[in-house]
Structures are given as C-alpha cells and as structure tokens.
N, C-alpha and C positions, 0 to 999 in steps of 0.2 A: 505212179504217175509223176513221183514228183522226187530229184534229190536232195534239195533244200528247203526250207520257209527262209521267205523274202529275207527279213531281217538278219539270219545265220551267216551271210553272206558277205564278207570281208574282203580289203584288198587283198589279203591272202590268197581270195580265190580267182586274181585276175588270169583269164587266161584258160579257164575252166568251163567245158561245157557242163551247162546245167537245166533243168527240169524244173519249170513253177507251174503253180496252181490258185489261182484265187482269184477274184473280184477286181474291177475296173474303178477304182478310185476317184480319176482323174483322165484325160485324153487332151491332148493337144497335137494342133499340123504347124508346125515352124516351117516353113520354105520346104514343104511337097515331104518332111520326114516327121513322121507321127511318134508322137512319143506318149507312151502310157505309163502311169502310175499303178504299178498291180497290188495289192493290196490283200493279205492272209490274216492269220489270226494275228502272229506277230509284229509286223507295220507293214514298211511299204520298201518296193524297189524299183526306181523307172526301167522302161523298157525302150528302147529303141530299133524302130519300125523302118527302113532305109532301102527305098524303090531301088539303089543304086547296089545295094548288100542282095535284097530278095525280093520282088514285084511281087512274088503270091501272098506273101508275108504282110505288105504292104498295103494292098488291098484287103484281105482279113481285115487287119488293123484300124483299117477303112470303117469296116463298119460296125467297130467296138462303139460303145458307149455306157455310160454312169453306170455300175454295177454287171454288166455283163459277166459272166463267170467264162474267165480263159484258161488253154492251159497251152502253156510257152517252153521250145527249147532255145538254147543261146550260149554266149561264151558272154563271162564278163569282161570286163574293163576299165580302165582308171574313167576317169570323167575328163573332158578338154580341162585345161588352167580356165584359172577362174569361174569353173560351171561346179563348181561342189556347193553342195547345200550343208551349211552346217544343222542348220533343224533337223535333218535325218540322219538315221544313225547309220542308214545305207549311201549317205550323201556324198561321199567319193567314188563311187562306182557305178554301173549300169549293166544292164545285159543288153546285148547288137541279139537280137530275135532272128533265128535261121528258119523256127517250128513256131504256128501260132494256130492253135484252135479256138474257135466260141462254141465251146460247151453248155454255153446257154445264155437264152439272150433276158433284161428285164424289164419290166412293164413302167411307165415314168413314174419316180418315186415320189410318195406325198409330202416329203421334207429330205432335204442332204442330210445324208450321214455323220452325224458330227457334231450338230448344230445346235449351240447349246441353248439359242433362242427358241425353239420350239417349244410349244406346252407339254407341260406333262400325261395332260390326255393323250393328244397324237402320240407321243414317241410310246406311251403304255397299249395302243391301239395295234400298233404296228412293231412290238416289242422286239421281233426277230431281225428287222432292219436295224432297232436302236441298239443292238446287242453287237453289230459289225464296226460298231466303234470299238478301234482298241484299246482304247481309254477302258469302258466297260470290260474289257476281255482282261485287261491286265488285273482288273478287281475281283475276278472270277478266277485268273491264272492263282492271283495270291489265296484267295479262298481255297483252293483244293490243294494248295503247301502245306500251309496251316492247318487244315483236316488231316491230312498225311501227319504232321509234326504232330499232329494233337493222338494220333493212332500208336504211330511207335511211343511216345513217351509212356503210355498209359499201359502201353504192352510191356517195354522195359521194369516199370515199376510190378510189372504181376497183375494187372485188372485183364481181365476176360470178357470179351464186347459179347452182349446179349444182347436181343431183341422183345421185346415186348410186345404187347398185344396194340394194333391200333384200331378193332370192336372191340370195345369195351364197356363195363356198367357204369352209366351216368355218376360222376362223383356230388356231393354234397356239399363244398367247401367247394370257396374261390370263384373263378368267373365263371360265364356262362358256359353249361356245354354245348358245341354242334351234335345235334342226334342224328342218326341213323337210324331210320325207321326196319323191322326184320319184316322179311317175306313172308316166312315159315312160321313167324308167333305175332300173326295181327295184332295191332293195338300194344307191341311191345319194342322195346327204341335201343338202341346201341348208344354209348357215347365214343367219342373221338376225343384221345385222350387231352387231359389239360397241362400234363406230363407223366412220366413213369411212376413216379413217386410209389405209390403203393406196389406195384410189383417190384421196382428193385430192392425193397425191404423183404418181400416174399423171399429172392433170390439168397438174401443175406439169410432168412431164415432157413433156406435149402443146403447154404453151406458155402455157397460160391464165393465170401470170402473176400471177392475183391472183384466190383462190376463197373462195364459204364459202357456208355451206347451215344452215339453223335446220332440224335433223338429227334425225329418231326412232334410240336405241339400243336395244341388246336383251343383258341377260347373265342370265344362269342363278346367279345368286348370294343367298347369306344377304341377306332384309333388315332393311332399320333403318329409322329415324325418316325417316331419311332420305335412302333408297334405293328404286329398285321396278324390278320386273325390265324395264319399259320408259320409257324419259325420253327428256326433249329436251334437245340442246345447242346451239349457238351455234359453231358447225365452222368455222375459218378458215385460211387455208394462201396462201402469195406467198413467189414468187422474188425472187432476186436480193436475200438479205436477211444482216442478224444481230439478234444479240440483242436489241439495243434497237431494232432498226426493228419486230421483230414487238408487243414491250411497249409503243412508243409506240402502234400500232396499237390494243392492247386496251385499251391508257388511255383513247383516244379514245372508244372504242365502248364501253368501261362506262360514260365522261362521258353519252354520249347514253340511254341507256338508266335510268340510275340519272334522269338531270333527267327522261325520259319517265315516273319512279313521285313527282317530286316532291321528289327528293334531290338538292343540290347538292356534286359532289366534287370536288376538286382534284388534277389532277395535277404532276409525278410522285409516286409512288406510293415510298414504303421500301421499301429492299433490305435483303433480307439472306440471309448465305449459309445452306447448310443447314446446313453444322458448325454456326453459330453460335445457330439456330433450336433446335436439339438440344442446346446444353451448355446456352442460357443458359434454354430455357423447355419441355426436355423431350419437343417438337414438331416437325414438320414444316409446321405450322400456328396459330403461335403469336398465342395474343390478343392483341391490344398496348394494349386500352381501358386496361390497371392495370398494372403494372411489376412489382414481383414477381420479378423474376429470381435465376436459380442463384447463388449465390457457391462458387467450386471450393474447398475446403479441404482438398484430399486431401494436400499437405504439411504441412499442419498435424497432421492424424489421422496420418499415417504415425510420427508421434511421442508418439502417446499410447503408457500403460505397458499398455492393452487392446487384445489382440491380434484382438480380434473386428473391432475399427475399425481398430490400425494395418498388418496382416497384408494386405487391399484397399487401401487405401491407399498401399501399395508398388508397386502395377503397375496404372500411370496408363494402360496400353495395353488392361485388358483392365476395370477395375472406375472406377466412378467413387464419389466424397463430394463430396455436392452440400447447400449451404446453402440453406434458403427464411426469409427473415426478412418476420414480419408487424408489419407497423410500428402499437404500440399492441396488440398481437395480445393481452399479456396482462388487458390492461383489458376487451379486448374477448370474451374464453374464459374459464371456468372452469378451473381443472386435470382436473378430472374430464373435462370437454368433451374436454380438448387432449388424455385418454388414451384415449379413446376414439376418435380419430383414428385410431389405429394398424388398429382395426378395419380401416376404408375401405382404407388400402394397402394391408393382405393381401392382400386381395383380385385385386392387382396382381402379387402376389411378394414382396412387402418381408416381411422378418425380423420388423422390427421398426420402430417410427419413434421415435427418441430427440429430447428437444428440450430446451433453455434457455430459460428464464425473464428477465428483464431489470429487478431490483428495485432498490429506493433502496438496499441494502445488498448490491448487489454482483448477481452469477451465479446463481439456483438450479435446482438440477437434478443427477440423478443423473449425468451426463456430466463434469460439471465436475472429479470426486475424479481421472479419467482423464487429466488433464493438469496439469505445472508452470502457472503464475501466467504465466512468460510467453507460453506459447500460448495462455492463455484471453487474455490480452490482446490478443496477435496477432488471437484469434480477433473479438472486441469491436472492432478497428481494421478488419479488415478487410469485416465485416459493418454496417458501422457502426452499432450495434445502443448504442441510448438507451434510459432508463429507459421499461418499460411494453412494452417490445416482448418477443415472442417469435422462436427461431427453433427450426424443427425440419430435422433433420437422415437423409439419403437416403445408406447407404452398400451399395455390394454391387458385382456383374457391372452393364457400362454399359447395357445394351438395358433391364436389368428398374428399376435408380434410373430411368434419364431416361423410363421410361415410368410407373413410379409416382407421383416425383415430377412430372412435368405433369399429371398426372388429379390428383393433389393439389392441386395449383395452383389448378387450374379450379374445381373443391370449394371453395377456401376461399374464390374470387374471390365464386362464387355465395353463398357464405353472408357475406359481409362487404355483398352488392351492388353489386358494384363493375363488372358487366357494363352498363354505359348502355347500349341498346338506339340510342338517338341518336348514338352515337358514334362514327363509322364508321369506322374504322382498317383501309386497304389497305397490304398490305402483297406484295412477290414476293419469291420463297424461292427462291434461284437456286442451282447447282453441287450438284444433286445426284448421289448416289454413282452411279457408271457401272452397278453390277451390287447385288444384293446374294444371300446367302448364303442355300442354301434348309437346312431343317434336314437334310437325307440329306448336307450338306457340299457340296453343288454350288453352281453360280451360276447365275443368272438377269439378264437385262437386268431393271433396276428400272422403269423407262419400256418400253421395246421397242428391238428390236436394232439398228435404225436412227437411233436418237439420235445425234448427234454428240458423242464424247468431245472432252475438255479436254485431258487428258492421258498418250494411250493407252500410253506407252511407261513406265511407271512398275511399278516391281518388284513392288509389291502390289495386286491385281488392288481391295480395299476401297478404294485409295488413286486408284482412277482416278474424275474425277469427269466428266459430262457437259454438256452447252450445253442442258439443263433449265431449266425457269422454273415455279413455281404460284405463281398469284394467290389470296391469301385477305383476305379479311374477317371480323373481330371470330370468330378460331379457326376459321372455316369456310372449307373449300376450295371455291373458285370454280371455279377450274376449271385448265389450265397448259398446258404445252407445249414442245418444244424444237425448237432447229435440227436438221434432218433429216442422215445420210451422204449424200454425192453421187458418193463416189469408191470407185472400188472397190476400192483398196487398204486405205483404211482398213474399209470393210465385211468385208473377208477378214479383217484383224486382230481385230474383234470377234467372230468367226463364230470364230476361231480361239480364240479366249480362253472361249467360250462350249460347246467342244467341237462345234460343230455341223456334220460333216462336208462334205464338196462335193453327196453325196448327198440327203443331206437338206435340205440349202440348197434345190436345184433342187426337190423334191419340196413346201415349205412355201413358199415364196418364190419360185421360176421368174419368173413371171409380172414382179414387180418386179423383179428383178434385171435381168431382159431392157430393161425402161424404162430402169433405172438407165445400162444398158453402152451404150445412144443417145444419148449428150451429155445426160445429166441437168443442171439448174441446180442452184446454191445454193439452198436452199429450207427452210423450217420453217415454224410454224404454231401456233396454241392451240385449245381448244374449251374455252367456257364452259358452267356446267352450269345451263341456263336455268332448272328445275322447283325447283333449292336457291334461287338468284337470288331468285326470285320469293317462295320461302318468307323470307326474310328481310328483302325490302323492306314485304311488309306484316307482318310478326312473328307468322306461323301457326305455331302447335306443330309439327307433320308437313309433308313433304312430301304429303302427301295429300291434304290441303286444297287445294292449289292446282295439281290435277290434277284434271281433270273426272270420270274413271270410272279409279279409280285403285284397284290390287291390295292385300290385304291381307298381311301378314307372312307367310303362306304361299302369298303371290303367286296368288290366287284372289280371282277376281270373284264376290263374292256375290249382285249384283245379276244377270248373265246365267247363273249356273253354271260359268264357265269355271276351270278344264281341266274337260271335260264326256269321256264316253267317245264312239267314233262306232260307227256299223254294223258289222259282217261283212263287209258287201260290200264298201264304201267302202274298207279296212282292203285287202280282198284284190288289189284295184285296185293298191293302194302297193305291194303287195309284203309285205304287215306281218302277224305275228302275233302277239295277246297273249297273254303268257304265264299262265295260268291262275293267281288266286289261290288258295296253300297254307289250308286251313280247318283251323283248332288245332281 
C-alpha cells in the first residue's frame, strides 16, 4: 500500500511518484485547494489537494477530517519560496495528490492528539489515540533499539535467553505476590512471578552457564512515579564468577544499550561502598551530578554547652550530626527562604534544622552562641566554609538525619539546578548490609537469603555485609545484584541467623536447596530495570510514559476496566467465593 513513511521523504525524492498511508493530522481549504497534513508513525508530510490538478481528488479531500485514516498517491515537490516550514523535518517539500482514498473515517475525538494539557485519566482512557503521538512513538521506536542492543550484546558475550515459568509457587520474601487462583486444585493459588530469581539459579545449577531473559515481573505493591505493579527487566545470571566479572558484564551491556538510545558512556563505572553512599549523601542511591556531601561534626557538637546538640552527639553508634554546606548558598537564599526550609525536613522527622550563615564579619546564626571560638573555628576549617556560604545542620537518631538530610540534598540540588539531565554519572554501590532490622526487632535478608555474605562470622548480626552490587544513575536505581550462596554450609549459617528453621527451609525453598546440594557452581547475577532505563534515557516525567498500556496509581487500567469483577460461574469453577459487600 505504501512506498514511503511520510518522514523518509527528502528533497531527494522531488519528482517521484509515491504511495502514503496514515492518519489526518490536520486539514485546511486556502482559496478552494485543500491541504492535509498526513501523519504515520514517523511524522508528518503535507498533502496537496488542487481541483485544478484533480476534481475527484479534491472532493475526497473534501471530506477528510481530524484522524481519518487515508491512503494517497502523488509526486513530490519542492514547496513555493517562502512556504517551507522549518519545524518539519518534511518542511521543504509536499506531495501534489493524483490518488486519494478514506480507508476509514473517525468518530470526534475526546481530546487532540498531542495535547499535553489533557489529564492523565483521559489520555490513560483512550491510551490508543494518546499512543498516535509521535512524540510517544519515538519512545517506544527507542525502546525496541535498546532491547535489540540489549539482545545482541548479551548473545555476543555467550548468555543464552531462557524463559521462565510466569505460574508459578507463591514466593516468601519481598513484596506482595499476584496469585492465580488453579482450576484443577481448588483452594490452591499460582503466583505470578516477583522476578526469575530462583529459577535462573536452577538454570545455573543445570549447567547453562551463562543466562538472561528481558523478563515480565509482577508485585502487589504501593505505587510511584515510578513503579507499576508489572515491569520489565533485563534478567541476567553466569557461573563460574565474582564480583567484578558480573559488573564488568553490566558495563558492557549498559555500554550497548545506552549507544542503542544515542548516549555515549564510559566504563568503569565508580564505586562506592554503601557505608559510604549513607554517611556521605544520606543514600543508597546517591546523585553524583553535584557534590554536596555530609561533613561528620558530631565531635565537634559533642562539645557544645547545648545539650539538645551535644547529648546525640555522644553516641556516634546510634545518632549522627551531619554538615551540608551550600557553597554561595547565602547570596543565593534569603534568610526567610533558609527558615522555611525546616518545614521540608519535618516532614522527614527532623526536630528542627539549624544552620550558619557565612558573612564578611564573621558566623551568623543562632547556633554559633553554643560553641567557644575554637570550635566554630574547627567548625569553618573543617567544612571549609568561605564567605557567602551557608551550612545547615542535621542532628538526631542515624536512620531519621541520613534520611532527611538526603531528601534535603536533593531539594536543594533541584532548587539550585544543579541536576544536568546531560550528565550521566554511574555509579555501583557495593557491600551492602547482609540483613536488616524489621521494626517488631527481627531481621530480614536485605536482598534474599541466598546472597553471599562478606563476613558472616562477625558478632553483630548489622555488621555483616554481603557480595551486593546496585548500579545507579544521576540518584536512580538501575537495577543490582549479588553473588549468589553455593555451599550449603554457609546457607545453613544464614538460615540460622535468620531464625528460619529446617522445616520451614524445606517447606519455602525445598525445591532449590535440592539444586543447590547437586554440585551447584559459583554463580550471581543483576537485573536491570528496563521501563526506569527507558524513562531516563528519553527524560519522561513517569514511568508511564514509556509503557504502552500502563496501570494507574491504584494499579487499574482505565482503558480495559481492569481488575473488573467475573461471573458466578466462572468464580465456582476456581473454587472461589466473594465475600458479599458490607452496605453502611
């Protein structure tokens, strides 16, 4: 039907009969010759409709309108002087229309195509119409580059894409599962996986050596900007490894992928530990476009005559006082501005947020009367804090500073501009904590129970760290991964530190452990989280955007109904009864 897409179409081809196909963009009559804007996946190319060239043509044309789907024969041609449109990429040229059909006409549309003022319900409603933007098209052309690039790289290096199971048994760890209720065993539920995780270890156990699969997951969790209760990742898992053979691997394969959107990155990639990710920028995910880092001054404050400050300050084990110096900060805040700061923190936990000033005459600020002359000194040496700067000041318990003060961070970065978008800062965040602390006082694997610890033999169960890795860019998590247990001794140490009985091992984990106790290899693995990926190589607000039919915040598809309710019967089939709504 068709020789070209609109956009392919160059002055090269003046001269040239040609064939299009697509959608009615736009229509206008200038003095009795109609001219349409046709419109494909690739942009657009005007048309010209000329009673003087073709009457039947003309008439047709007649009775085009907003979205009509045509299909047109024609010769192109240069455009008059002075009628080229620089905004199009087809803007020197046009097609004179000899052949013009309406292949189908459309019903009047609930919002224009395009229209970035629409709400987000409507255009999630009507998702098929909001996907004819080629704005959206070119973020879905680049998605299926990047899956190609992300396919050969993986196959060059020797991994073998498998597939996994997506019924599968409910896992135990991590978020919610979606279950699947079985036909055939009433009263018994499928899960939909939360990732592959335990079968690409299976695989590793069968020999394969070298795995990975651009992976659908499924979790039952709150969402966010950018979260949705089904994504895809970039699943990859090989034996016979360590740390840095799995990282150089994902170097390689971001290399391919980022050059497939147009990005050129360099590896290797910064390290840093997680201690270090956490004291020095409040994170596990630290931005690195802007500097900005903690200064510890908690021996400093341990020595103020205010017992508010030097009372936490005493016990470096359980509270932190963390410095943020904004260089030039006070030229660049009001006072009024810098106290209304304190708002933003509460928000987080903070008491309060105390800060200094950095004047031609010296310190100001209500903190300063709290300290002799040579702490404030100390304080000005070690913050290295020049006239015009501010620094504000993060004291309390460690969880609630390093998590205020990083959200403050990132606040100020955004209000200073200092997030380049261009600026691509990767970074891996390695050694993190083996378990952490739930609030009933228990513990939980941080990762999952099969991580390989660093250090398992160490007296404080917070002090043991693991052979973890996440890869972030500019404060976003990409995605991570760690060397896997292989031995069953040290699995039984973790299983034991984790309380988790022999019983319950066999009842949650049987299945792998049995692979494991067959000559497992050394093995680990990452999954990249392709749908964030995507959202950041072209710079979409949501991950929404760059998901074709994607769930709204209460994980419902506007566009089909879904969760929709089903039959009686259908229902009696599973075994299932719903429980009758309570009517207030």
């Amino acid at each position: 039907m068709r020789t070209h897409y609109c956009t392919n179409l160059t002055s090269a081809n003046i001269g040239e009969e040609v064939k299009l196909c697509g959608w009615v963009d736009s229509y206008r009559d200038h003095g009795g010759i109609v001219f349409i804007d046709l419109r494909d996946r690739t942009g657009i190319i005007q048309l010209v409709c000329d009673p003087s060239f073709d009457q039947q043509v003309w008439e047709a044309a007649n009775t085009a309108r907003s979205e009509y789907v045509l299909k047109v024969k024609g010769k192109v041609r240069a455009r008059g002087e002075g009628l080229t449109n620089p905004r199009l990429k087809t803007g020197e040229i046009e097609v004179i229309v000899s052949e013009l059909v309406v292949e189908n006409e459309a019903a009047p549309l609930p919002f224009v195509i395009g229209d970035a003022s629409v709400s987000e319900d409507v255009r999630l409603k009507y998702r098929f119409l909001d996907l004819r933007n080629t704005e959206s098209f070119a973020k879905f052309a680049l998605r299926s580059k990047v899956c190609v690039a992300a396919r050969n790289a993986l196959d060059k290096m020797g991994f073998l894409e498998v597939e996994t199971p997506v019924l599968t048994a409910p896992t135990p760890e991590g978020a919610r599962d979606y279950l699947v209720p079985s036909r055939v065993s009433n009263g018994s539920f499928y899960a939909l996986p939360q990732s592959p995780q335990l079968f690409k270890q299976l695989l590793m156990c069968a020999g394969f050596d070298k795995y990975f699969q651009i992976a659908r997951c499924f979790r039952d969790e709150d969402l966010r900007a950018d979260r949705q209760p089904e994504f895809t990742q970039v699943d990859v898992e090989m034996s016979f490894c360590e740390q840095q053979d799995v990282m150089k691997v994902a170097e390689n394969l971001l290399v391919e992928m980022f050059s497939a959107a147009g990005f050129e990155i360099k590896p290797p990639f910064e390290v840093m530990s997680y201690k270090d990710a956490m004291e020095l920028y409040g994170s596990d995910k630290p931005d690195l476009r802007f500097d900005m880092a903690f200064v510890d001054v908690a021996d400093i404050f341990a020595r103020s005559n205010n017992a508010i400050f030097s009372t936490p300050a005493k016990d470096t084990r359980k509270n932190r006082c963390k410095a943020l110096v904004v260089k030039g900060g006070d030229l660049k805040f009001s006072k009024r501005e810098m106290q209304s700061f304190e708002e933003f923190v509460r928000k987080f936990g903070a008491q309060g947020l105390a800060f200094i000033q950095v004047k031609e005459d010296g310190l100001k600020g209500p903190l300063v009367k709290f300290f002799e002359q040579s702490e404030v000194d100390e304080l000005v040496k070690r913050c290295g804090l020049e006239v015009g700067d501010v620094v504000f000041f993060g004291v309390g318990t460690k969880k609630v500073v390093l998590d205020y003060m990083g959200r403050f961070r990132l606040f100020l970065a955004e209000k200073l501009g200092l997030k380049d978008p261009k600026n691509l800062r990767f970074l891996w965040v390695v050694d993190f904590p083996m378990f952490e602390e739930n609030e009933d006082g228990s513990f939980s694997a941080m990762h999952h129970p099969f991580t390989m610890p660093r250090n398992i033999d160490e007296a404080e169960l917070e002090d043991i760290t693991s052979v973890a890795y996440d890869i972030v860019l500019n404060g976003v998590e990409l995605g991570g991964g760690s060397i896997r247990i292989h031995k069953n001794e040290i699995q039984q140490k973790v299983f034991k530190l984790l309380k988790i009985d022999e019983e319950e091992q066999r009842r949650k984990f049987g299945f792998l452990l049995d692979a494991l106790s067959f000559g497992a290899p050394p093995h680990g693995g990452f999954a990249l989280g392709l749908d964030r990926m995507i959202m950041l190589m072209t710079g979409a607000p949501s991950i929404r955007d760059v998901i074709a039919f994607p769930k709204t915040q209460k994980a419902a598809c506007l566009m089909t109904k879904a969760p929709t309710e089903v039959g009686v019967e259908q229902l009696r089939e599973l075994g299932i009864r719903v429980k009758e709504k309570e009517h207030h």
